[in-house]
N, C-alpha and C positions, 0 to 999 in steps of 0.2 A: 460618403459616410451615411453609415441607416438613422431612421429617425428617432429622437429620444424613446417613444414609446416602442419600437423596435427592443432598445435595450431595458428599456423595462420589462418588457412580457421573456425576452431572455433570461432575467436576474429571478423570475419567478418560473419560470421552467430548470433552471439552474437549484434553486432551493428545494426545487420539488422531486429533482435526481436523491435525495436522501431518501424516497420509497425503494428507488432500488438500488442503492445501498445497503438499506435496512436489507431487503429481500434476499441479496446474496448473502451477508449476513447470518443471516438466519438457516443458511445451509451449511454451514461448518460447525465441525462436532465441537460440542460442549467442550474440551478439553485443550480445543482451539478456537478462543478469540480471536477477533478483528484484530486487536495490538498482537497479538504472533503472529497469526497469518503474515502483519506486514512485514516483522523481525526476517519472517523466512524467506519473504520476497525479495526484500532490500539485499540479502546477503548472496541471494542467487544471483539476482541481475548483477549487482555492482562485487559479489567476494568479499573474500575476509576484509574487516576493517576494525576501527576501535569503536570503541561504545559511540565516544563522543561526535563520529562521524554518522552513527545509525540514527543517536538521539537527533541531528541535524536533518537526515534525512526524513523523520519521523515528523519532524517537524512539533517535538514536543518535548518538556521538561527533562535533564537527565534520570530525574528522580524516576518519572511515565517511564523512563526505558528502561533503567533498573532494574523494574521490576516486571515488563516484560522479557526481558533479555530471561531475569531469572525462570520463571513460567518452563521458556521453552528449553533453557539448558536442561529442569529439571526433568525433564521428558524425554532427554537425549535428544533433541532435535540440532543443537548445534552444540560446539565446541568454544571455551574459555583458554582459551593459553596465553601466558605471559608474553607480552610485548618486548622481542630480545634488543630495541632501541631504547626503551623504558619501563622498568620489572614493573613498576606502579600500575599499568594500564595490560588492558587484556587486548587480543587478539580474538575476534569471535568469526568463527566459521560455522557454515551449514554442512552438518553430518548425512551421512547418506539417510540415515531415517528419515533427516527434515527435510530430505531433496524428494522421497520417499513420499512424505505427510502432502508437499508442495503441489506434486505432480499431480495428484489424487483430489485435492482443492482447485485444482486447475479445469483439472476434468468436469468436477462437480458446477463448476462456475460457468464454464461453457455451457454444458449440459442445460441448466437454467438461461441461458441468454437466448440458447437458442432453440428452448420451449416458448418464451415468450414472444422470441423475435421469428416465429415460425413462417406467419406469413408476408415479412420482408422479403427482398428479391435480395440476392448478392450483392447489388449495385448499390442499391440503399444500405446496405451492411458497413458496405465498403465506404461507402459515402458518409456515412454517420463517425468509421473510424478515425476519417482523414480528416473530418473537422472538431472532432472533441482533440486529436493531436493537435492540430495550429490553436484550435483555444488552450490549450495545457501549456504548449510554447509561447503562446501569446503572456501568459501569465508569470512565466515562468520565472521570473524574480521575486515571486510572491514566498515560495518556499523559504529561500533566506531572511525575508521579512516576519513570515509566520513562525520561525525560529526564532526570532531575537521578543518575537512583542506575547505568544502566545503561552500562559501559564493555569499550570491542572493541577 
């Protein structure tokens, strides 16, 4: 096991990932926010689902999703259809524009990682991937927890 101050200088390397956050961020057009962006992520990777499955993955209030969800319908980025298990709830899919918007956010993301990360080697790339995955796994009960305790 590494030594406490191991995981300290980690926990402040970890807080300090919010610059490039912000950074990506700051490369998507005005008319898509970070809360879309993610609406359109969630729904590529994982497909249609209902709100309350997105709001979970979002890891934030139904209310926060709401009104993201709203945002990007109204853009035609995805689709609302009734839930033919239960009329009450929607069915939300990503329309080909929002696969459209996705793909193009994709590009723009990369493009940014890898002006910054220009003079990393492959290996380092590679390496950097494979351990922010086992940290994400390693955490990875945390989502369900940030669901239940987290309110915006």
């Amino acid at each position: 096991m590494a030594e406490r101050s191991q995981y300290e200088e980690l926990a402040r390397q970890l807080s300090a990932i919010g610059a490039v956050k912000r950074g990506l961020a700051r490369m998507l057009p005005a008319e898509c926010p970070a809360g879309s962006a993610a609406v359109l992520a969630f729904l590529d990777r994982y497909g249609e689902m209902r709100m309350s499955r997105l709001a979970e993955l979002l890891a934030v209030d139904m209310s926060v999703t709401s009104r993201h969800v709203a945002h990007v319908a109204e853009r035609g980025w995805i689709e609302r259809e009734p839930d033919p298990g239960d009329k009450r709830s929607r069915i939300l899919r990503l329309t080909a524009s929002g696969k459209k918007l996705l793909d193009e956010l994709g590009r723009r993301s990369a493009d940014l990682v890898a002006h910054h990360l220009s003079d990393w080697s492959d290996d380092e790339v590679g390496q950097l991937n494979a351990m922010l995955a086992r940290l994400r796994d390693s955490f990875g009960d945390c989502r369900s927890h940030a669901t239940r305790t987290t309110a915006y």
